[in-house]
Phi, psi and omega in degrees: 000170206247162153306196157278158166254142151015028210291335192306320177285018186250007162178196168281145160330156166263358191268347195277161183280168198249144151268020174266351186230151159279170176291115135242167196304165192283150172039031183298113162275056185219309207273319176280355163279310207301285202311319187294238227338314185296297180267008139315287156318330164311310202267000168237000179195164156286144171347295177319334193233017158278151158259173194266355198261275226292304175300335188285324175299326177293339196278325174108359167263170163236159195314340163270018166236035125315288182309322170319306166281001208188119125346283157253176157282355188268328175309263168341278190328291197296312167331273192319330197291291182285352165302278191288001164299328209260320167289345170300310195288324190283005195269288191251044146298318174327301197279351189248329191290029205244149196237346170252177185282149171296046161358312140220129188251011175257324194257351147275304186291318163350292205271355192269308226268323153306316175286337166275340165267351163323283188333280182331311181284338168317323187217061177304290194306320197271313187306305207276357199263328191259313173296320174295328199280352188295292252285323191271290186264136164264035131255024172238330169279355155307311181313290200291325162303335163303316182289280166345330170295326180272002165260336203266323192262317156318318205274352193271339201259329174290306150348298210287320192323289200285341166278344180271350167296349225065345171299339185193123166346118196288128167204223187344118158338124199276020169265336188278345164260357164256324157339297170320297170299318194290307183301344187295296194326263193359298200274000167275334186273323193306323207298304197281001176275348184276346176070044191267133183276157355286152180267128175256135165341128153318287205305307148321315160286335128314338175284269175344308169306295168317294190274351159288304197301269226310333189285262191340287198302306167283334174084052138183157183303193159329094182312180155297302159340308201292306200291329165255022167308139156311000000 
């Protein structure tokens, strides 16, 4: 495999302070209680009708060292959001992150795709909490278009990687088409944690997923390679 490409300019440390938190140490167990309290509660009730009281109790704290840590409960929200975001991305750098060519690349993004929708449906409650609360507050919808962004801007330098090797075909601008390819995902996985019809296989839907990016970036399908790989 080639290297990684650069990533650090694609987002914040993950050790800096943020704006949904103050600044704390790395592995604070007051800040890792609040969070497991926060998507407990998630996973029992909608977002709208946790209180910052109710998280604070679960948590074994009291509500002002809630506030040390969170703003809102939308602040915590943007927390939890990014936590599983951030394990999203590590996923699937695998596929951008490389400088050779992909022999199949239907069979990466699969197996990148499998593994994100696992992530997901693990922490279903947090995914689904946040993607509906954006839509009301903006600073969770900043959070979350940010985060996107660190999938979006690899995935634009992969693009360009393979059109300038010649592996894939010059068309769409490559940030508006990845831009484009990252939100169908998003908004495909969010589908299937809602079970929303019509329905389809995990497995069916990861296929599918894989072979739009692989159609859209190369101008053709699922090599023969792709297709009989173990």
């Amino acid at each position: 495999m080639g290297r990684r490409p650069d990533t650090t300019a694609h987002g914040p440390d993950q050790g800096s302070a943020r704006s949904w938190a103050r600044p704390a140490p790395r592995g604070d167990v007051r800040l890792e209680a609040l969070l497991s309290a926060a998507e407990e509660l998630l996973a029992e009730k909608p977002f709208t009708d946790v209180s910052v009281g109710e998280v604070a109790a679960r948590a074994g704290i009291s509500r002002p060292t809630f506030y040390f840590y969170f703003d809102t409960k939308h602040s915590l929200l943007a927390a939890l959001l990014e936590r599983v975001m951030r394990d999203k991305l590590e996923i699937a750098l695998r596929g951008f992150g490389t400088t050779d060519a992909d022999p199949t690349p239907q069979r990466t993004f699969e197996r990148n795709y499998t593994e994100i929708l696992a992530l997901w449906r693990e922490h279903s409650a947090v995914v689904v909490a946040a993607s509906d609360a954006m839509a009301s507050d903006a600073e969770l919808r900043e959070v979350y278009t940010g985060l996107l962004r660190l999938f979006i801007e690899p995935a634009t330098a992969w693009i360009e990687q393979e059109r300038a090797t010649g592996r894939a075909p010059e068309g769409t601008d490559a940030a508006t088409l990845a831009t484009t390819l990252v939100w169908m995902s998003e908004r495909n996985l969010y589908a299937a944690l809602l079970g929303m019809e019509p329905m389809v296989s995990d497995a069916q839907r990861v296929a599918a997923l894989a072979e739009v990016w692989v159609r859209s970036v190369f101008g053709t399908g699922p090599s023969s390679q792709d297709r009989t790989a173990d």
